[in-house]
Backbone bond lengths (Angstrom), bond angles and torsions (degrees), N, CA, C in turn:
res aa  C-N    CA-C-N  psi(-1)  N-CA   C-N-CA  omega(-1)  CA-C   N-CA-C  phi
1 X - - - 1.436 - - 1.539 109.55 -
2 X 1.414 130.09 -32.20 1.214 117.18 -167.23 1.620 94.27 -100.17
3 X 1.056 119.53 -41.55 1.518 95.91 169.08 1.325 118.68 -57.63
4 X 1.123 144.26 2.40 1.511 141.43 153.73 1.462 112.82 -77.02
5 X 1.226 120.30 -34.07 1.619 136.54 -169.25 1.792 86.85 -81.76
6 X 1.307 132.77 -40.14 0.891 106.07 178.19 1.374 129.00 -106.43
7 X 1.519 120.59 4.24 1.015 130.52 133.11 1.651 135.24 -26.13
8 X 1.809 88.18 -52.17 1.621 112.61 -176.67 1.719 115.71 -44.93
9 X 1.858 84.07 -40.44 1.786 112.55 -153.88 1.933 90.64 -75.82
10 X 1.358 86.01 -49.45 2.185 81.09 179.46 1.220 101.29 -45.82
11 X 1.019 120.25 -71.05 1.926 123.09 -155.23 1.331 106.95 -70.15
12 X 1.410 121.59 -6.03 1.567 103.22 168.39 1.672 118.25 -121.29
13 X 1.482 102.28 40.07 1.356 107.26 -149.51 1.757 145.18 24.27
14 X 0.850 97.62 78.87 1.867 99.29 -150.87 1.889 84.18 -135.33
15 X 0.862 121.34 151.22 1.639 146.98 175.47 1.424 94.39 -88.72
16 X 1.359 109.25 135.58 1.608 113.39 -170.63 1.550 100.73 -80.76
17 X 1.743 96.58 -60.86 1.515 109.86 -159.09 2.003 96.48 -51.96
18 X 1.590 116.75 -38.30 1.501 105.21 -157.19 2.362 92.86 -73.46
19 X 1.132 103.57 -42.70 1.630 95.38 -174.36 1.465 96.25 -68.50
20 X 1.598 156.72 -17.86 1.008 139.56 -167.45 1.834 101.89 -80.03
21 X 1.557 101.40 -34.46 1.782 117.98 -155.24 1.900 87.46 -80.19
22 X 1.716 113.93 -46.98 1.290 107.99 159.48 1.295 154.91 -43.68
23 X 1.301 107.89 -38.50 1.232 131.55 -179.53 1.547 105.04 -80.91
24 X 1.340 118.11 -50.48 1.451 136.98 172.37 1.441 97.54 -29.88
25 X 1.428 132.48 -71.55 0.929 159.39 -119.15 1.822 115.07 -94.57
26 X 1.516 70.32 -38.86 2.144 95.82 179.78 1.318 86.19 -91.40
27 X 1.152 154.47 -98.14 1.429 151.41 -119.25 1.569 108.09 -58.73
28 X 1.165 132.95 -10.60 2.063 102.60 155.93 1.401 106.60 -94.27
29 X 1.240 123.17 1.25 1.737 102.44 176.84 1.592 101.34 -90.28
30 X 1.821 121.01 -23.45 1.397 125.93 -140.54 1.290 91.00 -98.58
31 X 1.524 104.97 146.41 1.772 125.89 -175.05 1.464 106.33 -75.21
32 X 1.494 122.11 123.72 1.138 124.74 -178.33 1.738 125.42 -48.35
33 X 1.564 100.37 -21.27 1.479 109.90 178.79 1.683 101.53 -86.42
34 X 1.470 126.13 16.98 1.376 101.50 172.38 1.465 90.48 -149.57
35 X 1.292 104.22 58.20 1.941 110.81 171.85 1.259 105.02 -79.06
36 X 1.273 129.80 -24.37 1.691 137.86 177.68 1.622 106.49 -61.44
37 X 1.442 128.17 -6.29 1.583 140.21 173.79 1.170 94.24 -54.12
38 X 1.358 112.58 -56.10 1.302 138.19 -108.12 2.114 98.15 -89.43
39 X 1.504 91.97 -63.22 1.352 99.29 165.77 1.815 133.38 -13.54
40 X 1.128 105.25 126.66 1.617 106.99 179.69 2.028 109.60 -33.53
41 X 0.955 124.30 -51.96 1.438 146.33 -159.65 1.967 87.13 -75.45
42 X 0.972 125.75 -30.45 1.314 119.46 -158.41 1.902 94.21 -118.99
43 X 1.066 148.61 -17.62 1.296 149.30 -172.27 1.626 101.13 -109.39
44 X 1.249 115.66 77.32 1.361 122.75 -178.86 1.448 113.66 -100.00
């Protein structure tokens, strides 16, 4: 799975380590019905 996530991050130009440290970061405040934010493609 995370080699796909960071797969994701190549092809959409995005820095792995900064959306991984991001994402990390949001997910205990973030509502389980909007984990799709969260995604490389969606955290721009």
């Amino acid at each position: 799975m995370m080699y796909s996530f960071l797969g994701t991050c190549e092809i959409n130009n995005i820095e792995p380590f900064e959306w991984l440290s991001t994402a990390l970061k949001r997910i205990p405040d973030h509502s389980i019905q909007r984990l799709e934010e969260l995604l490389p493609w969606n955290l721009k």
